[in-house]
VOGU-3710 file (C-alpha; in Angstrom, 3 decimals, decimal comma):
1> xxxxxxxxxx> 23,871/110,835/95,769  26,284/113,382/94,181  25,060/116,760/93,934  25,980/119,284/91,305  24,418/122,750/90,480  20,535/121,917/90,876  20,511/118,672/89,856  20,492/115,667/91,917  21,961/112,461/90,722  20,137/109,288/92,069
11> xxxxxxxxxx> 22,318/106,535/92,236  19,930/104,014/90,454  20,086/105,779/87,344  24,490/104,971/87,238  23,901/101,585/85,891  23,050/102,328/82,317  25,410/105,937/82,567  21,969/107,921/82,735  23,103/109,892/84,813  26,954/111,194/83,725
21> xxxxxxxxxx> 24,598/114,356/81,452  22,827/115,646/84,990  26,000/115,236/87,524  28,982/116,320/84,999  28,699/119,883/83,092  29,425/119,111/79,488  32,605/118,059/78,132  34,212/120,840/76,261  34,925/120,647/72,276  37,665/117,919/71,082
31> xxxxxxxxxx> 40,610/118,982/69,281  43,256/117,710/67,726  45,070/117,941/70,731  42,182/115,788/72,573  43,572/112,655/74,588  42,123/109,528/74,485  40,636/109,798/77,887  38,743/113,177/76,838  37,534/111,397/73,774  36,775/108,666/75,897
41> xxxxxxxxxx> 34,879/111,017/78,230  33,145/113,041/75,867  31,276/110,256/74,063  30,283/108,639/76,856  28,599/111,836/78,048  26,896/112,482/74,565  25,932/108,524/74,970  24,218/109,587/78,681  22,700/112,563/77,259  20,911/111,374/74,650
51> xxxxxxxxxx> 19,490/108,517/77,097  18,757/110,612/79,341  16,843/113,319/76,831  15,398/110,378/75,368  13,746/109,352/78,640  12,729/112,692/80,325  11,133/113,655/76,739  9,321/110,194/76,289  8,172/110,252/80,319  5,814/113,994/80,274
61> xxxxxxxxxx> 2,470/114,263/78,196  2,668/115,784/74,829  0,761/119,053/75,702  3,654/119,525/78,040  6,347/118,911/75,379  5,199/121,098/73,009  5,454/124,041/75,494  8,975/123,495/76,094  11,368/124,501/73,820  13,782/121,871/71,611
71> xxxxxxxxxx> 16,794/121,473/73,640  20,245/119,503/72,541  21,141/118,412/76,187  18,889/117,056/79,408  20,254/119,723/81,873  18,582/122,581/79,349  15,558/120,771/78,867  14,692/120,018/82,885  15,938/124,178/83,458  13,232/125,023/80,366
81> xxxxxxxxxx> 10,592/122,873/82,377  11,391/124,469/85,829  11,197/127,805/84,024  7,520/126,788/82,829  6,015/125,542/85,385  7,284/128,238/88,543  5,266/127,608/91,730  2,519/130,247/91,882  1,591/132,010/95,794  -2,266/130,895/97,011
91> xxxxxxxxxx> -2,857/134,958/96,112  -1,509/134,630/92,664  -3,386/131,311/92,243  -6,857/133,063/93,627  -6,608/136,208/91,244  -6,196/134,244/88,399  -8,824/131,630/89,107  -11,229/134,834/90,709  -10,334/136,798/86,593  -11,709/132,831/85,385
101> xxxxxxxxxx> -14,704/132,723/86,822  -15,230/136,126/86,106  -14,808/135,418/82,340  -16,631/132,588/82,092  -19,744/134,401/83,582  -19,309/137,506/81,292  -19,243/134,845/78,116  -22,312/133,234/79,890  -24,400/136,261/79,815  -23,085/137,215/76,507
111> xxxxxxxxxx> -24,795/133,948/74,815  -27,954/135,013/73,238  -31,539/133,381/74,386  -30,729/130,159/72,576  -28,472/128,865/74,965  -30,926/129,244/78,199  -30,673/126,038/78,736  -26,507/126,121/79,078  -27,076/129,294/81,180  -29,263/127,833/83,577
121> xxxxxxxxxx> -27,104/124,240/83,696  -24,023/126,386/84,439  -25,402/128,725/87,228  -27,197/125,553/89,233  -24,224/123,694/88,978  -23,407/123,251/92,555  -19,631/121,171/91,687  -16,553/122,690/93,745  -13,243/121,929/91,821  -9,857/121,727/93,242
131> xxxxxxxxx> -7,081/123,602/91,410  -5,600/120,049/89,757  -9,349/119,624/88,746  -9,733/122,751/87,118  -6,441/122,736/85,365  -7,238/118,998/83,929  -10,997/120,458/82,730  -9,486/123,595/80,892  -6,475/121,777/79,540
//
């Protein structure tokens, strides 16, 4: 494996020049000065790029797409997703699912008599979701 910046470059991806975008930094501008071997270079990076875009875009869910921002080459768009999706402390995670439950209760005692029925269904629920759970409900 070849190893450059953050990104790892798995071997298995070489055969179709995948992965020349994650394990190169992009070729500078051509000029007229450009030699064939830089011209050479530089389209076969574009080529890998827009593979690889192509496949890291098709291979996460759409909800997840449209958080991240457009990006032009694959090594921006995999920093935008690390950028989104930061790993979060068990403390972190617990206030923010603690200020959920919270809400949800003040919106559930906030309904007016017609919705009883939800009320009582909600509060004799007796289900224990995991994080992943959760997130899959709400999202």
């Amino acid at each position: 494996m070849k190893r450059d910046g953050n990104f790892f470059c798995p071997c298995s991806w070489g055969g179709g020049g995948v992965d020349l975008t994650l394990c190169e930094k992009k070729p500078s501008k051509l000029t007229a000065e450009s030699t064939a071997h830089e011209r050479s270079h530089r389209k076969r990076w574009t080529e890998s790029n827009q593979k690889c875009l192509m496949f890291l875009q098709l291979s996460i869910s759409k909800t997840i797409k449209k958080s991240i921002p457009k990006c032009n080459d694959a090594r921006t768009f995999l920093k935008a997703v690390s950028r989104k999706f930061k790993k979060q402390s068990k403390a972190e995670r617990g206030k923010y699912l603690n200020l959920l439950t919270t809400t949800v209760m003040m919106v559930l005692e906030s309904l007016p008599g017609e919705f009883d029925v939800l009320k009582t269904s909600c509060n004799t629920q007796q289900a224990e979701w995991t994080m992943d759970q959760m997130t899959a409900i709400v999202v």
